[in-house]
Backbone as a printed PyTorch tensor [residue, N CA C, xyz], in Angstrom:
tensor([[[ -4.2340,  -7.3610,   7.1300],
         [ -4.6420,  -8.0710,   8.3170],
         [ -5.3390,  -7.0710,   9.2370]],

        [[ -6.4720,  -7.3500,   9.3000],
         [ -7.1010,  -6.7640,  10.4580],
         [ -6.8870,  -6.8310,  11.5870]],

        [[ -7.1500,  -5.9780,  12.9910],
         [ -6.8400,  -5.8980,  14.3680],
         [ -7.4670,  -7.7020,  14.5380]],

        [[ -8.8540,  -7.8100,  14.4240],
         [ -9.9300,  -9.0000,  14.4550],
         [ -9.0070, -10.3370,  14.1460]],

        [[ -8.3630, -10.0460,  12.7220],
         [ -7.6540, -11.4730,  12.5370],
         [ -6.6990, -12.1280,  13.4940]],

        [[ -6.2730, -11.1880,  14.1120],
         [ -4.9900, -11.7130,  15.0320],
         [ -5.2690, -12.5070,  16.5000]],

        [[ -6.6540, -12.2700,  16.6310],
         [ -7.5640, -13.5380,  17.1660],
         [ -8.0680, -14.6430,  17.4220]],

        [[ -7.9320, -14.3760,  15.8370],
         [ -8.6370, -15.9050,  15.3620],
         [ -7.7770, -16.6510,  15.4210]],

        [[ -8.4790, -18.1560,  16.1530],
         [ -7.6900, -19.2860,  16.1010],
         [ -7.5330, -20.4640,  15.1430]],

        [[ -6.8130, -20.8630,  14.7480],
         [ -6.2170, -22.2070,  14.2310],
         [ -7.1660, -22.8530,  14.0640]],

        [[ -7.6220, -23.5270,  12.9390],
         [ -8.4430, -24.3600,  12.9140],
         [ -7.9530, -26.1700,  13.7810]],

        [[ -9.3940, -26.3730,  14.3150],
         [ -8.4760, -27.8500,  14.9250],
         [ -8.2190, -28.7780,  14.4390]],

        [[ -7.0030, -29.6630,  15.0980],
         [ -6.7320, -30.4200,  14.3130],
         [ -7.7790, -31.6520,  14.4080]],

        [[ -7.4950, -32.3060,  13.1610],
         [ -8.4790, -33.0900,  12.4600],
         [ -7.9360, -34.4720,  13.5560]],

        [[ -9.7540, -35.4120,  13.4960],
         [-10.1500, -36.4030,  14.5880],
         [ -9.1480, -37.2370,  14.7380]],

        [[ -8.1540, -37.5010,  13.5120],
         [ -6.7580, -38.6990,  13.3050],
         [ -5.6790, -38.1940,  14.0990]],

        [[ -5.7740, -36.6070,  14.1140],
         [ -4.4350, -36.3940,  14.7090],
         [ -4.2120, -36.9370,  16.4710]],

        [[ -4.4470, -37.3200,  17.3190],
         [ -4.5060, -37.4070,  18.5830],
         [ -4.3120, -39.0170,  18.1890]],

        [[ -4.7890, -40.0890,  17.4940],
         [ -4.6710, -41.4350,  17.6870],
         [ -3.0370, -41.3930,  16.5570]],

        [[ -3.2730, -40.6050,  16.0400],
         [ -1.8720, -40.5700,  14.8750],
         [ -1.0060, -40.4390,  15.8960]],

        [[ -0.4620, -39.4240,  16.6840],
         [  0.5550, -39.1540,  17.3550],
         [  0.5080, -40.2000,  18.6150]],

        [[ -0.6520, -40.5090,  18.8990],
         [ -0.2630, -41.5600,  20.2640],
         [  0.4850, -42.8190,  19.2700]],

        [[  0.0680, -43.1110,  18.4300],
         [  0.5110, -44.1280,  17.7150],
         [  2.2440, -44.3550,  17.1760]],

        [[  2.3990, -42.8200,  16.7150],
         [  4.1080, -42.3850,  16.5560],
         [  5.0300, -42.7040,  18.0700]],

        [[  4.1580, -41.8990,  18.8630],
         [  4.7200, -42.2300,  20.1090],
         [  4.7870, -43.4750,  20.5270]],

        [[  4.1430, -44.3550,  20.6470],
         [  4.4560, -45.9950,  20.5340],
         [  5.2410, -46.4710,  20.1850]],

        [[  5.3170, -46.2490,  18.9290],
         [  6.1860, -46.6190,  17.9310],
         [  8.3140, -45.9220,  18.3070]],

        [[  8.1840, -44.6180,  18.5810],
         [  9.2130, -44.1330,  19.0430],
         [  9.8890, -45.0800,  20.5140]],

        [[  8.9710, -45.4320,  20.7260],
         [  9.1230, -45.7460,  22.6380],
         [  9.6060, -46.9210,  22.4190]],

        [[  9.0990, -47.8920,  21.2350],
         [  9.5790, -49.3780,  21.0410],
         [ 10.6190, -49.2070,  20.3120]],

        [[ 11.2240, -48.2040,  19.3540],
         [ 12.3770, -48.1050,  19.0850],
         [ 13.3270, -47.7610,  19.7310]],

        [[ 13.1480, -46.7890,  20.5420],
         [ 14.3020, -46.6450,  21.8360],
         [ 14.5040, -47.6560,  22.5410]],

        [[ 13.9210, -48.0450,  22.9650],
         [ 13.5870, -49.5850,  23.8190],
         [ 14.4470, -50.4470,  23.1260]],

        [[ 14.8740, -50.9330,  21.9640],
         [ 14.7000, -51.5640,  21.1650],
         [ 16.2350, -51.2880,  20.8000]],

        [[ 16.8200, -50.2590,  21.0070],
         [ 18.1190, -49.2930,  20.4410],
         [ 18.5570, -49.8260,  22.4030]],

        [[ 18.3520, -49.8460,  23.3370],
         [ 18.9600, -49.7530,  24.9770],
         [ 18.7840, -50.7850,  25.0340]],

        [[ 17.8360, -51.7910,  24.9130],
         [ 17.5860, -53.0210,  25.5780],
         [ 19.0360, -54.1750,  25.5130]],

        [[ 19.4200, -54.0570,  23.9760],
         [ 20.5640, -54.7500,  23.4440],
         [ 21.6000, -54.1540,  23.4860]],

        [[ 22.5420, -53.9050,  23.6300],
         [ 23.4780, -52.3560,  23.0250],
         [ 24.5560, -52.7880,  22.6700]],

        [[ 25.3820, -54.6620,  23.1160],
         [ 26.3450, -55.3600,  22.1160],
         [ 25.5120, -55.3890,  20.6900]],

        [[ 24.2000, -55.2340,  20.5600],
         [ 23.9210, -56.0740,  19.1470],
         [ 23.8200, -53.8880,  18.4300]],

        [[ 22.9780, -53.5780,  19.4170],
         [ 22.5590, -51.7940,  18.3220],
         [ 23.7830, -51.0190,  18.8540]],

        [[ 24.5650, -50.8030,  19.4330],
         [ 25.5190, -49.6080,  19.9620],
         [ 24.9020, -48.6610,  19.8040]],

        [[ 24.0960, -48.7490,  20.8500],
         [ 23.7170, -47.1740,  20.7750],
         [ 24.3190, -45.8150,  21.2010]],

        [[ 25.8840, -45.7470,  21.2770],
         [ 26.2150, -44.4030,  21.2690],
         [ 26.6610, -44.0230,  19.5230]],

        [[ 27.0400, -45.1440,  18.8710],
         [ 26.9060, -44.5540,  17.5660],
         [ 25.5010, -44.4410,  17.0940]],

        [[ 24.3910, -45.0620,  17.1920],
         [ 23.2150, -44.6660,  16.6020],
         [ 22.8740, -43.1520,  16.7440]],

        [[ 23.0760, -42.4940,  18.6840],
         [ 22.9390, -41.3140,  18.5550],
         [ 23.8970, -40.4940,  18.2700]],

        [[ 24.8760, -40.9570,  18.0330],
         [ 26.3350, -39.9050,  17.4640],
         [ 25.7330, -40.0250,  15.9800]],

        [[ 24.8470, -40.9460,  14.8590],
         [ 24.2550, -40.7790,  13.8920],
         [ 23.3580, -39.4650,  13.7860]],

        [[ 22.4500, -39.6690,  14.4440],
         [ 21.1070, -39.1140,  14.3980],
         [ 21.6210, -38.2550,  14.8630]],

        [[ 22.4920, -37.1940,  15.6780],
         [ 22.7100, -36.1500,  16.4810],
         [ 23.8540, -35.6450,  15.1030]],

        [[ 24.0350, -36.6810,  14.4830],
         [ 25.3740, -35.6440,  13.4440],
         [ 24.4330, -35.4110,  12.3410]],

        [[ 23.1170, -36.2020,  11.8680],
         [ 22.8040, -35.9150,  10.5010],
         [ 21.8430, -34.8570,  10.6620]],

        [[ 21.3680, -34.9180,  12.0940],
         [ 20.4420, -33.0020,  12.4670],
         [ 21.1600, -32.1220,  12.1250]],

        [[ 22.7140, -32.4720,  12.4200],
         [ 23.4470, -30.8630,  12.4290],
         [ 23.9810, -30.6340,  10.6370]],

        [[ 24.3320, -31.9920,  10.0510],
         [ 24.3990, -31.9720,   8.3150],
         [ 23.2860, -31.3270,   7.9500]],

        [[ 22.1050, -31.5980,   8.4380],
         [ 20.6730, -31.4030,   7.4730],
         [ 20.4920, -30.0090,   7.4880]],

        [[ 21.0420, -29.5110,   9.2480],
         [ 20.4490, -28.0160,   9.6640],
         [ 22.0040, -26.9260,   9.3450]],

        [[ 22.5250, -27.6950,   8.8050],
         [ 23.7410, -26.8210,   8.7530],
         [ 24.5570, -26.8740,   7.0550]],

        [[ 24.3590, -27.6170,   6.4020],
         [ 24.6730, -27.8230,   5.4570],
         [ 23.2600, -28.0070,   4.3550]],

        [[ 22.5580, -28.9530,   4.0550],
         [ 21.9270, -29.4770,   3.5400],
         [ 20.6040, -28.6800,   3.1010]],

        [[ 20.0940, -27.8630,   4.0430],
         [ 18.9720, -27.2400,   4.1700],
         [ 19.3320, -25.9770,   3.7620]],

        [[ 20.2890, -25.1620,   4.1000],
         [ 20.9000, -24.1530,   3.4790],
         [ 21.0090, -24.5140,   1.7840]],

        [[ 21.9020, -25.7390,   1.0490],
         [ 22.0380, -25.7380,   0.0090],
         [ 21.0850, -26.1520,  -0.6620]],

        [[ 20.0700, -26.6670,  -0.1470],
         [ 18.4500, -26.9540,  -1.0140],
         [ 17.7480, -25.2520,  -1.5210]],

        [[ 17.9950, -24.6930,  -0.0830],
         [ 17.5610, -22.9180,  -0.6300],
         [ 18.2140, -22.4210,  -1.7410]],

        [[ 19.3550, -22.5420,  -1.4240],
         [ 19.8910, -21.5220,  -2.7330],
         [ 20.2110, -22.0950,  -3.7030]],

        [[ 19.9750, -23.9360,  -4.1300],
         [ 19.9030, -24.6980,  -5.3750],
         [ 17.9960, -23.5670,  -6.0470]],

        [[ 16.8330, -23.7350,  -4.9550],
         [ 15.9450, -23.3990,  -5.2840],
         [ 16.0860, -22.1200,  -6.1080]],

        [[ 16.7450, -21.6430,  -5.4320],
         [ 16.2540, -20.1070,  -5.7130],
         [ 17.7640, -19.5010,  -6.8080]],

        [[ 18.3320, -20.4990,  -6.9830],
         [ 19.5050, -20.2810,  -8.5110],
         [ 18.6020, -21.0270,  -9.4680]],

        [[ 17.9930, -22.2860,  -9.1350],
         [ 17.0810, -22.9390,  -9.9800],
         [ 15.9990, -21.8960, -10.8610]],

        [[ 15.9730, -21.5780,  -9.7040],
         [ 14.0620, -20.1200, -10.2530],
         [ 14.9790, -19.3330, -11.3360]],

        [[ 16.3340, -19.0400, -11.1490],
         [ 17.5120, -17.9210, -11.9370],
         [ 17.7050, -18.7530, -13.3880]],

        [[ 17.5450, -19.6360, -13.1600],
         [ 18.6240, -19.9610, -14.4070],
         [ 17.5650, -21.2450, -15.4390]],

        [[ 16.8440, -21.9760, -14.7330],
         [ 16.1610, -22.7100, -15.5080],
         [ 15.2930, -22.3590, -16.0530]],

        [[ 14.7530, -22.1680, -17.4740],
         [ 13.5570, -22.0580, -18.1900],
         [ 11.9320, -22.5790, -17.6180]],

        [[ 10.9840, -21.5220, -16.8710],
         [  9.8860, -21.4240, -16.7580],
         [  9.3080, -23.1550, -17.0640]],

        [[  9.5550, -23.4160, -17.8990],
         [  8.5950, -25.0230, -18.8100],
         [  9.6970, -25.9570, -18.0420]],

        [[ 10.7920, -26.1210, -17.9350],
         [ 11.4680, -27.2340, -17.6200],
         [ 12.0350, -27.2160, -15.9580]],

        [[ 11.4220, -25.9920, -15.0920],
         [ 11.3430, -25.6070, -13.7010],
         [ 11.2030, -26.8400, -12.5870]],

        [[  9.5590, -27.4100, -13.4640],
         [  8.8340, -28.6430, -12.4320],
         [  9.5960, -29.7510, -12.8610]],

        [[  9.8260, -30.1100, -14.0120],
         [ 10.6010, -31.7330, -13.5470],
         [ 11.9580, -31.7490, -13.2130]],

        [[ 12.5230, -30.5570, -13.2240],
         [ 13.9210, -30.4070, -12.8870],
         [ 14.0110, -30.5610, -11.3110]],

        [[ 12.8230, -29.4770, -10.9430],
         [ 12.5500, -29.3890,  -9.3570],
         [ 12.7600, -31.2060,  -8.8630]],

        [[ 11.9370, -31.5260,  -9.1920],
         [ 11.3170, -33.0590,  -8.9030],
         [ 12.5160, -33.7270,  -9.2030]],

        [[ 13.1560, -33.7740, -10.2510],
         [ 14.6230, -34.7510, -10.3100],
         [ 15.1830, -34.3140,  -9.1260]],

        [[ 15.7310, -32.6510,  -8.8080],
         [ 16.5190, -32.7100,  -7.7780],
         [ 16.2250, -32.9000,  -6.3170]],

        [[ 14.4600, -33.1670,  -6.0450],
         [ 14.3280, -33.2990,  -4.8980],
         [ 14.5350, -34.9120,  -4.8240]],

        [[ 14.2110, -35.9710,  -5.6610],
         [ 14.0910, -37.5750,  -5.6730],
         [ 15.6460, -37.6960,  -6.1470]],

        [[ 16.5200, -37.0060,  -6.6680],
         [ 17.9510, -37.4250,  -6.7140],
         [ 18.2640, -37.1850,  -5.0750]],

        [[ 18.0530, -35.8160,  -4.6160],
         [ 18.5320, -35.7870,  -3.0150],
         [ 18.2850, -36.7040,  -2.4340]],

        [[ 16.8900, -36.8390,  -1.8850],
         [ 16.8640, -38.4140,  -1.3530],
         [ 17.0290, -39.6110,  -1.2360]],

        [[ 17.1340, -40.2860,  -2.7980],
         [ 17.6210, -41.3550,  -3.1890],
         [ 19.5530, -40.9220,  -2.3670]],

        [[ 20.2260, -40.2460,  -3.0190],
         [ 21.5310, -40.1030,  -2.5270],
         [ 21.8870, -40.4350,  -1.2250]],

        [[ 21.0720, -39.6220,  -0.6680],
         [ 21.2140, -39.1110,   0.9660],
         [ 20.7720, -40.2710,   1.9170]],

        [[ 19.7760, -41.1690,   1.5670],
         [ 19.3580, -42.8160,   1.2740],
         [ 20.3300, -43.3280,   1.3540]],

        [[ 20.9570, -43.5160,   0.3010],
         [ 22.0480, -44.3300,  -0.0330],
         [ 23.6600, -44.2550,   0.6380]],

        [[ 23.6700, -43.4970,   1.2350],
         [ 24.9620, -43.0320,   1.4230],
         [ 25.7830, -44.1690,   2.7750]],

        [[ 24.8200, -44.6380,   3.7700],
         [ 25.2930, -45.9570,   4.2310],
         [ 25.6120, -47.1980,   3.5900]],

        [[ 24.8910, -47.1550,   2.4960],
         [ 25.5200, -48.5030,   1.7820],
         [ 26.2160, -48.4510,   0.9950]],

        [[ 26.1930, -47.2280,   0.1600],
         [ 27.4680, -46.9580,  -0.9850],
         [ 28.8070, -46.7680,   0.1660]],

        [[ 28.8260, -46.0150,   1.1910],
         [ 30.2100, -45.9190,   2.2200],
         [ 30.2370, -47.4170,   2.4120]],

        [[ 29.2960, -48.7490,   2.6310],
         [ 29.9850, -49.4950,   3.4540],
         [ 29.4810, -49.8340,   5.0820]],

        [[ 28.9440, -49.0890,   5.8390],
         [ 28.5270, -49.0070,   7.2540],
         [ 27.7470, -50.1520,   6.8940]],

        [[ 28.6640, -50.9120,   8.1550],
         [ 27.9680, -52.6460,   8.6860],
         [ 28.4000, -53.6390,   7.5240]],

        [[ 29.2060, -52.6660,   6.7900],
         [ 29.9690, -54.2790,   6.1530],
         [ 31.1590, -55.1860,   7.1510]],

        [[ 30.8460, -56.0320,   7.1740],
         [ 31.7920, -56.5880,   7.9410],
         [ 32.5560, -58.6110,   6.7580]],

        [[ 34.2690, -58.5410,   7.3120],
         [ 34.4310, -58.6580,   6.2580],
         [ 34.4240, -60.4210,   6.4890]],

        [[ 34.1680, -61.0960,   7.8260],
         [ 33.7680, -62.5280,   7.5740],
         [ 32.3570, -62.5260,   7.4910]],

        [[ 31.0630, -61.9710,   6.9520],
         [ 30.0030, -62.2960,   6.3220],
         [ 29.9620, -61.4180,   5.0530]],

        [[ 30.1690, -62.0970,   3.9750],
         [ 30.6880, -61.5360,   2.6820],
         [ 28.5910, -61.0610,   2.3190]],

        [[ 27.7020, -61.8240,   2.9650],
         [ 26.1640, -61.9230,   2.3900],
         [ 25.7740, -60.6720,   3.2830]],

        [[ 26.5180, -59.4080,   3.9340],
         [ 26.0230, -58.3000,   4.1480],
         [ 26.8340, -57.0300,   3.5900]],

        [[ 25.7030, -56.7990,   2.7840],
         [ 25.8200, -55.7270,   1.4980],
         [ 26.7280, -56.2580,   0.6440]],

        [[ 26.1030, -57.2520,  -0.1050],
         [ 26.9150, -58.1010,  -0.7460],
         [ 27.1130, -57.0050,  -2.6010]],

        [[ 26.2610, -55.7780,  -2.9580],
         [ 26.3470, -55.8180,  -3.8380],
         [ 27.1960, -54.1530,  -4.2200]],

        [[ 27.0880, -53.8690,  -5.7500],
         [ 27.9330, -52.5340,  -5.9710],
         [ 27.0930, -51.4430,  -6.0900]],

        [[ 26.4470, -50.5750,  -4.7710],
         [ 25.4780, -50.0160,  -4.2670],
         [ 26.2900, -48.3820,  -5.2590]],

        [[ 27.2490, -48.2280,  -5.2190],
         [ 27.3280, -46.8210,  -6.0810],
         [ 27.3740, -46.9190,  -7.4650]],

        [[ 27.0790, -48.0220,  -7.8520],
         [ 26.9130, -48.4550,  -9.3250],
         [ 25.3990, -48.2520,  -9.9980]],

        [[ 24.6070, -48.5930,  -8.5660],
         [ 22.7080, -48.8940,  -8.4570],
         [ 22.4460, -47.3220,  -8.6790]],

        [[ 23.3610, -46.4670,  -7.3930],
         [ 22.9550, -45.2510,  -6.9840],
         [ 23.5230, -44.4370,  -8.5300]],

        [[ 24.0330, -44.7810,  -9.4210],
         [ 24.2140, -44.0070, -10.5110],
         [ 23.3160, -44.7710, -11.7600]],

        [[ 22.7360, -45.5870, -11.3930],
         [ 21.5650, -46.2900, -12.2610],
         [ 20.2340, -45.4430, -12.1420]],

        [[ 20.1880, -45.4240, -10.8900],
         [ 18.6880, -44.8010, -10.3410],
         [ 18.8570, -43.6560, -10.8700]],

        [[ 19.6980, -42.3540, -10.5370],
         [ 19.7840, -41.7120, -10.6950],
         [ 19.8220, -41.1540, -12.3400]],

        [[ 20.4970, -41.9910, -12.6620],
         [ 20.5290, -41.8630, -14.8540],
         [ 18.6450, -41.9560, -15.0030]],

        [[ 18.1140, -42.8550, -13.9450],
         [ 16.5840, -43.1730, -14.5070],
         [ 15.8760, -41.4290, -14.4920]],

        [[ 16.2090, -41.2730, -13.1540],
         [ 15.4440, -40.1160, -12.7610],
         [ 15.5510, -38.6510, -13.9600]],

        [[ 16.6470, -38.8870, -14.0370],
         [ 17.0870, -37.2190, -14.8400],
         [ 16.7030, -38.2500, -16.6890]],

        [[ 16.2780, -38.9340, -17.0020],
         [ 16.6180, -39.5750, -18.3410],
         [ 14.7090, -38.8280, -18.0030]],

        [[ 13.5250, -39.4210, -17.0290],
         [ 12.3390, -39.0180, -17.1250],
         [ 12.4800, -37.9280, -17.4610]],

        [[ 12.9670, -36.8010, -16.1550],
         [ 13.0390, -35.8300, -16.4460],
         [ 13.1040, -34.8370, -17.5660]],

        [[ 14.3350, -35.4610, -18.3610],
         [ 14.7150, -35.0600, -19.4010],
         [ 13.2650, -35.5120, -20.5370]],

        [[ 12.6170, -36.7210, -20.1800],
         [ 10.9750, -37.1040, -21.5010],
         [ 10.0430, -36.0300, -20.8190]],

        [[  9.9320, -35.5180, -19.5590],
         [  9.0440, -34.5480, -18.9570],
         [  9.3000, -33.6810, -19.7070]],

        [[ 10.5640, -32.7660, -19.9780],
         [ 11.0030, -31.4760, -20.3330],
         [ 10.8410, -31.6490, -21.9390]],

        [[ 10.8760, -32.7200, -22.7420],
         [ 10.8330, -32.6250, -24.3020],
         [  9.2120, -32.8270, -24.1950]],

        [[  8.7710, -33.3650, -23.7330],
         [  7.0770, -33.2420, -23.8090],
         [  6.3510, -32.3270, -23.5290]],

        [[  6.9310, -31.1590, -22.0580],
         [  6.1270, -29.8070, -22.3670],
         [  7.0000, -28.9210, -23.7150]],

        [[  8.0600, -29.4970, -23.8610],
         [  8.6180, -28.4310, -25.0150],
         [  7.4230, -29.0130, -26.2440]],

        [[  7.2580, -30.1490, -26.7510],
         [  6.6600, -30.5160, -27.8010],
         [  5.2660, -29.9710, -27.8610]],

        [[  4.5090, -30.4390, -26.4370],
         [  3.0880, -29.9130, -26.1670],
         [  2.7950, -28.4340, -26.6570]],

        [[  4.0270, -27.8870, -25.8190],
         [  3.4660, -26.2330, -26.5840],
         [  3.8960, -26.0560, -27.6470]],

        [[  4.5850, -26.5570, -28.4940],
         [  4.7900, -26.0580, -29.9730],
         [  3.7230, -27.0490, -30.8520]],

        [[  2.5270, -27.7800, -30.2600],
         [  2.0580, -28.5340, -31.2590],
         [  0.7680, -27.8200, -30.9800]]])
């Protein structure tokens, strides 16, 4: 790095970004709105006892164990079967982490039997068999590719 580089500025951001973010912001403002206006129907001190506990899971737990899954991953998995393994475990995380209000239950309530009527940790181990079963045709297809 040159003295010169430490100068140079940032390229700008592109013509979408300014109508993009006014647009998020809209959108944020009608959801808050939207979370206070009602608060027998949203309770909003659990919504933000949600959102204020899953920052501190994500930044305290979650984000830590994605690093060092990565970087035991780089240790231990074979070079060829790296990328779809990567990819199962990033679309298994999410799908999970997704799921985890409806497999617990949150907002079942037990005189309307027609909310979350179904066996959501049954789905979440369906999806999941799908994901790692690709995975697993990804990993025999670069194994096959390079030996053919």
């Amino acid at each position: 790095m040159t003295p010169g580089d430490r100068h140079k500025e940032e390229a700008p951001p592109g013509r979408l970004f300014w109508p993009a973010a006014a647009v998020g912001w809209v959108v944020m403002t009608i959801g808050a709105w939207g979370l206070v206006s009602d608060p027998h129907k949203t309770r909003p001190a659990e919504s933000i006892r949600f959102v204020v506990g899953a920052a501190i899971v994500h930044d305290l737990l979650l984000a830590p164990a994605v690093i060092l899954a990565g970087w035991g991953l780089a240790k231990i998995v074979p070079e060829r079967a790296r990328g779809p393994v990567q990819a199962a475990l990033i679309v298994s995380g999410m799908v999970a982490l997704f799921s985890v209000p409806f497999v617990r239950g949150y907002g079942r309530v037990s005189t309307n039997p027609s909310i979350l009527p179904r066996n959501y940790g049954g789905g979440l181990a369906v999806i999941l068999a799908a994901v790692w079963v690709i995975a697993a045709a990804a990993i025999a297809r670069r194994c096959w590719r390079s030996r053919a």
